[in-house]
N, CA, C and O of each residue as an XYZ file, in Angstrom:
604
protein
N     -12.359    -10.785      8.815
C     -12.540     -9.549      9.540
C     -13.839     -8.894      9.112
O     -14.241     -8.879      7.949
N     -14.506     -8.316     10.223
C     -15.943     -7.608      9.610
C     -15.773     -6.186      9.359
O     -14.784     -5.600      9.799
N     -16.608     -5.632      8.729
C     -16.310     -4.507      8.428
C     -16.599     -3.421      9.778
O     -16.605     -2.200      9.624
N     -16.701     -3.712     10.353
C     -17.327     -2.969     11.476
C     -16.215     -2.884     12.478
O     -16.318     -2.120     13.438
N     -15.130     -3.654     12.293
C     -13.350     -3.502     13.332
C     -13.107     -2.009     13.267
O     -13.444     -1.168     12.433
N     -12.431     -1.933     14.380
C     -12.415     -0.270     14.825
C     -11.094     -0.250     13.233
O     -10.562     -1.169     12.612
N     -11.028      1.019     13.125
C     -10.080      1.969     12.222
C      -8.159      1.130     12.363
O      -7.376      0.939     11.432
N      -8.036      0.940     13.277
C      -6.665      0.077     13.887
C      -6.385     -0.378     13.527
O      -5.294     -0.329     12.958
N      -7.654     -1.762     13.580
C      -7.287     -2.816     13.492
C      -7.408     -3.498     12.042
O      -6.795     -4.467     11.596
N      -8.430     -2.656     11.421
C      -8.084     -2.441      9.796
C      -6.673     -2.527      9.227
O      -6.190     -3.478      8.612
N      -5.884     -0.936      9.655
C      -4.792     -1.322      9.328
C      -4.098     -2.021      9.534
O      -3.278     -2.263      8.649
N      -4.028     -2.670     10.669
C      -2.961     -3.658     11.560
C      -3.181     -4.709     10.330
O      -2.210     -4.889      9.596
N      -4.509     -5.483     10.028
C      -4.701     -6.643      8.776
C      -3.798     -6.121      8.041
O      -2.597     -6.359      8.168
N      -4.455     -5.117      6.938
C      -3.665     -4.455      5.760
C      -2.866     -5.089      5.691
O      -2.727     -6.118      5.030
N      -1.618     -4.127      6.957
C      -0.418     -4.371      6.630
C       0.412     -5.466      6.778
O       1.282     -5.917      6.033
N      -0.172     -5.976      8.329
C       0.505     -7.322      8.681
C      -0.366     -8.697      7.911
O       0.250     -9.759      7.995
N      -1.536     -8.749      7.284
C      -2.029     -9.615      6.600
C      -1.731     -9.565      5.458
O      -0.748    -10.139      4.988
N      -2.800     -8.634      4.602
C      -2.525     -8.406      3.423
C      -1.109     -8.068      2.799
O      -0.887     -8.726      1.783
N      -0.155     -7.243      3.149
C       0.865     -6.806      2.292
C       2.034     -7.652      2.735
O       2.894     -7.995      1.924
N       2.086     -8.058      4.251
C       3.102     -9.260      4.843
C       3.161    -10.359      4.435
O       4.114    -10.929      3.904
N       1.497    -10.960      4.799
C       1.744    -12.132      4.365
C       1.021    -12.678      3.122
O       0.857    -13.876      2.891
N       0.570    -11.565      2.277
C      -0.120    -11.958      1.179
C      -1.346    -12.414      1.101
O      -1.507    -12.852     -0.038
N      -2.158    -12.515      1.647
C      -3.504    -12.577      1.941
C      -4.338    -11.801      1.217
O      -4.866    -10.827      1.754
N      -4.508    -12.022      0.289
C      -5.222    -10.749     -1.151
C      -6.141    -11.476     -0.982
O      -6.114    -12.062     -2.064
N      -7.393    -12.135     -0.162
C      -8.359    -12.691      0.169
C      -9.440    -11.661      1.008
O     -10.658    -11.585      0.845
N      -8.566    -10.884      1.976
C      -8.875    -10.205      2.488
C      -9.335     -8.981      2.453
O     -10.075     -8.378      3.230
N      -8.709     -8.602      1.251
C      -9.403     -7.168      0.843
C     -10.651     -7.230      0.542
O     -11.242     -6.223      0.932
N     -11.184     -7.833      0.117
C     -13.009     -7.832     -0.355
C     -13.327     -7.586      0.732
O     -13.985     -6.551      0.838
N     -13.038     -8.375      2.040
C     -13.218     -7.977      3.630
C     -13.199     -6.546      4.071
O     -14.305     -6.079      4.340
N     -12.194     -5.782      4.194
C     -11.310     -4.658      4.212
C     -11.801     -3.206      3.122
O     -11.481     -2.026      3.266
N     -12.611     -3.795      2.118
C     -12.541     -2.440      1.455
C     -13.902     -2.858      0.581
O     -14.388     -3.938      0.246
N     -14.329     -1.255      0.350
C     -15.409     -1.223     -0.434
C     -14.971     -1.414     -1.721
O     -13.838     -1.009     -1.980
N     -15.918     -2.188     -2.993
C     -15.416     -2.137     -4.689
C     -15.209     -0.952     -5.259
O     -14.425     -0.790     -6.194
N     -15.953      0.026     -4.692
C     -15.373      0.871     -5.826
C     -14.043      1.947     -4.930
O     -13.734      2.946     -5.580
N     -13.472      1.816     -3.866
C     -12.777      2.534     -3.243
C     -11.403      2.720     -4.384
O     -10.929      1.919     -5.189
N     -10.967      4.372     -3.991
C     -10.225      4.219     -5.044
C      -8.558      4.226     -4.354
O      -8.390      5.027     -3.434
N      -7.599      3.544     -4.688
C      -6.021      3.091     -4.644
C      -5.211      4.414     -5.459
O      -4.770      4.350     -6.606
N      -5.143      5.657     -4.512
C      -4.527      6.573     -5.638
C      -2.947      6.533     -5.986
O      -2.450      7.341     -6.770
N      -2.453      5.866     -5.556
C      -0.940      5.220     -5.915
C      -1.300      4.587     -7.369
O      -1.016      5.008     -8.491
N      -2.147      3.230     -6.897
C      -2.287      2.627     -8.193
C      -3.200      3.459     -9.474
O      -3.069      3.047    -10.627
N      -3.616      3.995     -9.343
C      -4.613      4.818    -10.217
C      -3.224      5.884    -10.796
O      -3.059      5.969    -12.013
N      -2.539      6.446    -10.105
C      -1.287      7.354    -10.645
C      -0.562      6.535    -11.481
O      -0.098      6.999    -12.523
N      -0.413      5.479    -11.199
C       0.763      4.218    -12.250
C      -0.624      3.837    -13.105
O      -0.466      2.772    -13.701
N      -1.202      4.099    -13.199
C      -2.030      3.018    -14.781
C      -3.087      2.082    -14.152
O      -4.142      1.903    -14.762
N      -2.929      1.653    -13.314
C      -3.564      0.702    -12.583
C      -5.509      0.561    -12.880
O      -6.317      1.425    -13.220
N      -5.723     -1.208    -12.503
C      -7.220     -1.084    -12.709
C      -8.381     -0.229    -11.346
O      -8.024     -0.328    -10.172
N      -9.422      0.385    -11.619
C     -10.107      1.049    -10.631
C     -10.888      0.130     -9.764
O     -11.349     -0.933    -10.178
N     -11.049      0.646     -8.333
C     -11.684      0.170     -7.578
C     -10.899     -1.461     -6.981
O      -9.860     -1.929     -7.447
N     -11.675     -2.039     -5.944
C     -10.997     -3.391     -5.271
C      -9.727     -3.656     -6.222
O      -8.671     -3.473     -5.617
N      -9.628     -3.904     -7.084
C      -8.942     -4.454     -8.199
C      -7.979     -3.589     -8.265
O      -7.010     -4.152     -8.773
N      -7.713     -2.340     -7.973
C      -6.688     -1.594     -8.161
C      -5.681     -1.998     -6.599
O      -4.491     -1.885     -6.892
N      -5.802     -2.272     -5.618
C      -5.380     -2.808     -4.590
C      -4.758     -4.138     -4.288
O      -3.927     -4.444     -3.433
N      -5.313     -4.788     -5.123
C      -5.222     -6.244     -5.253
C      -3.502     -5.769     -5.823
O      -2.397     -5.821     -5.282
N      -4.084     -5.224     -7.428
C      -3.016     -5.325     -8.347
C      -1.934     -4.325     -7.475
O      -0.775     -4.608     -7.780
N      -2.013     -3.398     -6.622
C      -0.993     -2.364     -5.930
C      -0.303     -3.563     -4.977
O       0.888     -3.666     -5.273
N      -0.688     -4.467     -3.955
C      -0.271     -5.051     -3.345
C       0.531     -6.253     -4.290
O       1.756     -6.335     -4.377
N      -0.255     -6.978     -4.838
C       0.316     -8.019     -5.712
C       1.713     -7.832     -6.890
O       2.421     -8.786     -7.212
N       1.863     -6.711     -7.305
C       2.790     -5.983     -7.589
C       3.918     -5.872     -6.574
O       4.827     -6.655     -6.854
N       4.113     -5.254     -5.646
C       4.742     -4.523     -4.198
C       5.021     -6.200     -3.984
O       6.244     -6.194     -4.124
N       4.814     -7.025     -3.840
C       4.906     -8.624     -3.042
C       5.839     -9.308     -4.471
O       6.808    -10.047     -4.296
N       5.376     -8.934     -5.753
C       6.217     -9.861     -6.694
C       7.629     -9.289     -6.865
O       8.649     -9.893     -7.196
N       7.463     -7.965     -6.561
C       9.257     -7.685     -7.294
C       9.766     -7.022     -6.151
O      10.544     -6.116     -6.448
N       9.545     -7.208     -4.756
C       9.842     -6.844     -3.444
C       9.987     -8.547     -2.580
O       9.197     -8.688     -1.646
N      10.699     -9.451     -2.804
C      10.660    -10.571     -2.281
C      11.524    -10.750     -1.087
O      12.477     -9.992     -0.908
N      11.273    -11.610     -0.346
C      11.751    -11.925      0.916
C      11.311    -10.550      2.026
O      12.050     -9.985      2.831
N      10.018    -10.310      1.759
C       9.574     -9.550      2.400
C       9.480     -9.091      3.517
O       9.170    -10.136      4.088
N       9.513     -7.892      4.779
C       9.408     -7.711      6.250
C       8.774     -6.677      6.111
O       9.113     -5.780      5.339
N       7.712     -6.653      6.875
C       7.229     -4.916      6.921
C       7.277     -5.179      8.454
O       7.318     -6.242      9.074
N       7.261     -3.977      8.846
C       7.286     -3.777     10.634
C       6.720     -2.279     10.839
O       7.258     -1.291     10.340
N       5.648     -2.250     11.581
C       4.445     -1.325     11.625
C       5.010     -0.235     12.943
O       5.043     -0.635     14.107
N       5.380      0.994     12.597
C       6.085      1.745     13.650
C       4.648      2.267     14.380
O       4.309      1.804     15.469
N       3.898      3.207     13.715
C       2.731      3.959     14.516
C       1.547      3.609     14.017
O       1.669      3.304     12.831
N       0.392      3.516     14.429
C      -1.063      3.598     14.071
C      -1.638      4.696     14.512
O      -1.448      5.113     15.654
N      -2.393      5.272     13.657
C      -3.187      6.868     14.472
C      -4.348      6.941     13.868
O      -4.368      7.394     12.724
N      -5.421      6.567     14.422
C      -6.963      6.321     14.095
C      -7.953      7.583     14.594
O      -7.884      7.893     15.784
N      -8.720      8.195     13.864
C      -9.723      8.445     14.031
C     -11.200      7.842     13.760
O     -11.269      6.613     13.738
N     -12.100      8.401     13.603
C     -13.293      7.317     13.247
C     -13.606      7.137     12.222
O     -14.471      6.281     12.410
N     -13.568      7.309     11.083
C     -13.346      7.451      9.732
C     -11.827      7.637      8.737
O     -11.694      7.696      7.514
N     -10.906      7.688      9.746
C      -9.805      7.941      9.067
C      -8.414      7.228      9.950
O      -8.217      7.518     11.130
N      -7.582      6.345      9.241
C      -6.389      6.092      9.859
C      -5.232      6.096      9.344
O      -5.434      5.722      8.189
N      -3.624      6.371      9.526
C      -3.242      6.516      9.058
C      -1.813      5.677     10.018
O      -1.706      5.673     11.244
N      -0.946      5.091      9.116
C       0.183      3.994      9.479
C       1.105      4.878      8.811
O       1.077      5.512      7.756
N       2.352      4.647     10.233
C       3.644      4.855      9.409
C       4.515      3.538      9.520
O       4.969      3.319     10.643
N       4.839      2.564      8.449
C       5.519      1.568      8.358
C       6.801      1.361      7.650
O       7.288      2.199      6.892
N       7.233      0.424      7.874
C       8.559      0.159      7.148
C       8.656     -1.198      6.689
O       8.046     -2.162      7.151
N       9.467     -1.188      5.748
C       9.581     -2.598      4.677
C      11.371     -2.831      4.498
O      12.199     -1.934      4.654
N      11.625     -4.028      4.196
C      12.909     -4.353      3.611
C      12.431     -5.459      2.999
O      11.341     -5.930      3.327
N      13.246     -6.036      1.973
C      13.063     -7.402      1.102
C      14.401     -7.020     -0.095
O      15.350     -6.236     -0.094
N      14.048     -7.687     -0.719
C      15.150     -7.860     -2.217
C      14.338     -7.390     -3.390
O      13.176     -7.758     -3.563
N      14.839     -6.744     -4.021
C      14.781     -6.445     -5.255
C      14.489     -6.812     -6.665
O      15.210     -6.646     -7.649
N      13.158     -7.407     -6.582
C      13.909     -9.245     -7.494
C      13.335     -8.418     -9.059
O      13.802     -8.617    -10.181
N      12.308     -7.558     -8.723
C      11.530     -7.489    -10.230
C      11.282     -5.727    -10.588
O      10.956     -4.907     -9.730
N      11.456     -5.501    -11.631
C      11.233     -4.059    -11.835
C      10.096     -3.536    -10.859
O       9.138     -4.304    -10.775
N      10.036     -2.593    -10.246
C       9.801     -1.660     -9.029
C       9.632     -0.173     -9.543
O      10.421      0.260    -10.383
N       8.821      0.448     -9.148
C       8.757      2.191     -9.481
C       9.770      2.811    -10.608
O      10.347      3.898    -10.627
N       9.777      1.715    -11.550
C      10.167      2.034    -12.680
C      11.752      2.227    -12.581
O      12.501      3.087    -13.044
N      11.927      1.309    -11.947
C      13.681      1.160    -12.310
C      13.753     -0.577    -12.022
O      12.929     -1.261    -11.416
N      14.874     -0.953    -12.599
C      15.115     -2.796    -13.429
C      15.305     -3.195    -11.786
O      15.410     -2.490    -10.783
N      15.300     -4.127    -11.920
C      15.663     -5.249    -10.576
C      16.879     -4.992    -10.528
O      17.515     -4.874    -11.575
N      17.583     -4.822     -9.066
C      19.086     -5.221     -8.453
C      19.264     -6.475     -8.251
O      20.355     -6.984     -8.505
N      18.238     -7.195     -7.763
C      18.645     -8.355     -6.927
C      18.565     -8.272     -5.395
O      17.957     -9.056     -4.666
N      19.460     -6.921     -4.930
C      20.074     -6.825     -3.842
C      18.805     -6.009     -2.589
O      17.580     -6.020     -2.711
N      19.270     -5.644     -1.943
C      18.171     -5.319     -0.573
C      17.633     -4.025     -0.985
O      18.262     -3.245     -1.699
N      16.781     -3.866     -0.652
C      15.545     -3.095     -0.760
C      15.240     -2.411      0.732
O      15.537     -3.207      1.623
N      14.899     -1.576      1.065
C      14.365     -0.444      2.251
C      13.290      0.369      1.647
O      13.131      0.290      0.429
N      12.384      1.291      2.493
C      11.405      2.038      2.836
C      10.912      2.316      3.991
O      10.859      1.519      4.928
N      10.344      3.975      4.012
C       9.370      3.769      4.975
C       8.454      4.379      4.261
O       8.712      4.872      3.162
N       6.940      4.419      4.971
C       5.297      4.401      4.402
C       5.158      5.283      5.194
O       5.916      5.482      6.144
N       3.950      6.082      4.854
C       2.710      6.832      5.362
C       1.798      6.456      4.947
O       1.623      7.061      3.889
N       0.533      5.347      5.223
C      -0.667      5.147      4.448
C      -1.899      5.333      4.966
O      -2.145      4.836      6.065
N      -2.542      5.816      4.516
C      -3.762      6.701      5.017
C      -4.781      6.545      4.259
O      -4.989      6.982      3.127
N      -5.694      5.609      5.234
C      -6.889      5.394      4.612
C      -7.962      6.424      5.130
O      -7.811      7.088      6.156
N      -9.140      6.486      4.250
C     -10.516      7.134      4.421
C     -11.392      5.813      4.586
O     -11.270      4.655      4.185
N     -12.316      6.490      5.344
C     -13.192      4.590      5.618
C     -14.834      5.164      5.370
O     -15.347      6.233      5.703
N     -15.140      4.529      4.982
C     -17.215      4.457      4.856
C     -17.410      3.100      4.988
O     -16.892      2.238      4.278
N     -18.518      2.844      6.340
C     -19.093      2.137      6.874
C     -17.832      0.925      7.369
O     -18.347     -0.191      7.442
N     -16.739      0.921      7.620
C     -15.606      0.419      8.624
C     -14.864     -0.744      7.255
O     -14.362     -1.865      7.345
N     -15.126      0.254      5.962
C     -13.942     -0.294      4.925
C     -13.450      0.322      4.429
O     -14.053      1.376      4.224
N     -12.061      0.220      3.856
C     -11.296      1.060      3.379
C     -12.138      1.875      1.762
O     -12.590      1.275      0.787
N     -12.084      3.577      2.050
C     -13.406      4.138      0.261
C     -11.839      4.674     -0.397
O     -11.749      4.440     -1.602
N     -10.578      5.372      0.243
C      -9.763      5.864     -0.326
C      -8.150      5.200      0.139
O      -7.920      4.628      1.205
N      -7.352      5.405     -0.748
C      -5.727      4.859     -0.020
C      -4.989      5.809     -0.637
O      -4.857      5.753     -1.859
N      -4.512      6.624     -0.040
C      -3.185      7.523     -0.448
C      -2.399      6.951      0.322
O      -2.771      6.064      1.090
N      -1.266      7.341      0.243
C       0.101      7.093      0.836
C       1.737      7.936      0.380
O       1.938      8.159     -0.813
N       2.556      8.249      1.186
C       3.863      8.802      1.151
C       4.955      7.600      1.110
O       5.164      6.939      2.127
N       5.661      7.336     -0.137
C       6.620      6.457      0.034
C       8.117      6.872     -0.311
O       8.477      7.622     -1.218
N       9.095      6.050      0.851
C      10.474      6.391      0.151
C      11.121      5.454      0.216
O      11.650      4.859      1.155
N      11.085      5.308     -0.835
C      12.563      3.644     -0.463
C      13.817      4.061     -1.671
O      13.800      4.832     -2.631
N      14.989      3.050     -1.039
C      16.249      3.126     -1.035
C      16.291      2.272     -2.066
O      16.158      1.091     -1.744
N      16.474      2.562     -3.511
C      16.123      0.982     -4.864
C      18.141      0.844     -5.477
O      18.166      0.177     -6.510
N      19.127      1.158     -5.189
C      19.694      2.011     -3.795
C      19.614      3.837     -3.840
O      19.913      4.700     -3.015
N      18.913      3.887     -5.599
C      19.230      5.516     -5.153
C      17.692      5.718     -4.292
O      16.836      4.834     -4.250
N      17.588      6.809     -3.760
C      16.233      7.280     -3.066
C      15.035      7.489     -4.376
O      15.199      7.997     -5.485
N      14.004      6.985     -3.863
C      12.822      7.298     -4.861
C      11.574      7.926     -3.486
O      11.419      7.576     -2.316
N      10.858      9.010     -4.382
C       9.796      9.263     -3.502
C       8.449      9.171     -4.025
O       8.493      9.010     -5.244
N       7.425      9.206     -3.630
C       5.875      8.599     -4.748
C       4.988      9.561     -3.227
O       5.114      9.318     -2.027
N       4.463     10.228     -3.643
C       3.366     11.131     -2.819
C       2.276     10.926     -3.398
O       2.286     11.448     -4.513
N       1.023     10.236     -3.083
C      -0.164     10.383     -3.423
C      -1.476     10.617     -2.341
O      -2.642     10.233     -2.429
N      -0.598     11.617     -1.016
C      -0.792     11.807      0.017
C      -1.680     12.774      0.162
O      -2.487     12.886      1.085
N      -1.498     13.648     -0.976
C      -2.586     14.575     -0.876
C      -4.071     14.565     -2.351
O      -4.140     14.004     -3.444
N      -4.758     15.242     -1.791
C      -5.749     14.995     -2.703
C      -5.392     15.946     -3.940
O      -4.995     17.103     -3.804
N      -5.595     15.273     -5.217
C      -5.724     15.562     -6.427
C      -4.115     15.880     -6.634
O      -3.734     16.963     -7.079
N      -3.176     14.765     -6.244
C      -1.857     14.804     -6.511
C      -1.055     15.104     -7.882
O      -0.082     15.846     -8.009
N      -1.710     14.338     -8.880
C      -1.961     13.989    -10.068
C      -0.817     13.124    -10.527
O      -0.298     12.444     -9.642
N      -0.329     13.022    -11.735
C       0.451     11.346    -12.238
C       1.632     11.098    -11.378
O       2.270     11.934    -10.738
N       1.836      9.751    -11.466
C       2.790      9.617    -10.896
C       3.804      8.528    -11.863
O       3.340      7.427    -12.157
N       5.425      8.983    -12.400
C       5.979      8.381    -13.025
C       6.584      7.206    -13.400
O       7.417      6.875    -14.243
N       5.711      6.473    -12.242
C       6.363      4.804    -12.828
C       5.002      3.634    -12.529
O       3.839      4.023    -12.429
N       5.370      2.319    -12.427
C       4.026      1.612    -12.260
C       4.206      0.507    -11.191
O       5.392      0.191    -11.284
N       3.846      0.043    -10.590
C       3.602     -0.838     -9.246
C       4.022     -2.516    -10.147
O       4.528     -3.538     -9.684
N       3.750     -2.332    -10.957
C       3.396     -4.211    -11.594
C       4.896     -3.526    -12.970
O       5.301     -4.272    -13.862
């Protein structure tokens, strides 16, 4: 993908490439190095490309048998923002509570900022069902920590 794909279709990769089907190839495509992952940056995480890698690669190891299914896209020219949903299993410690095993739910708000048609920022609103409810807001700017870790 070039960097120059409208705002959309950015996310449409993201989510249905990168976080579906694992394609962590793609982000170098998709995002500038030093863009910053403020989910992963709230859990500990490394800065820039690398913090994304490790946010997704995380989310894919202890979230297995994965589905995401993409409800809305809402693009402006610099800015887009997805509301999606996920189910999979439970296999590996997750937002800081132990593995179930058992099924897993969420839905997303993720909202990128873009310079020159790659992802510079990623916040996002999450809630999933680990079965009790967990929520992770790093939706707004200067959110600050957030209590558990992605990996």
């Amino acid at each position: 993908m070039k960097p120059d794909h409208d705002p959309e279709t950015l996310m449409r990769t993201y989510l249905e490439q990168v976080v579906a089907q694992g394609r962590l190839e793609l982000i170098e495509q998709i995002s500038n190095a030093d863009m910053v992952d403020e989910a992963n940056e709230a859990f500990g995480g490394p800065p820039g490309r690398a913090g994304l890698v490790a946010h997704v690669k995380g989310f894919r190891r202890h979230v297995t048998e994965l589905r995401v299914d993409v409800q809305r896209i809402v693009a402006g020219d610099d800015t887009v923002m997805a509301w999606w949903s996920f189910t999979g299993l439970h296999t590996g410690p997750w937002l800081g509570r132990p593995p179930t095993g058992g099924p897993i739910r969420g839905s997303v708000f993720s909202f990128f900022d873009l310079v020159d048609g790659r992802i510079e920022r990623y916040r996002l609103f999450l809630v999933a069902e680990l079965p009790e409810r967990v929520v992770i807001d790093t939706s707004r700017p200067r959110h600050g920590a957030a209590s558990s870790a992605w990996e």
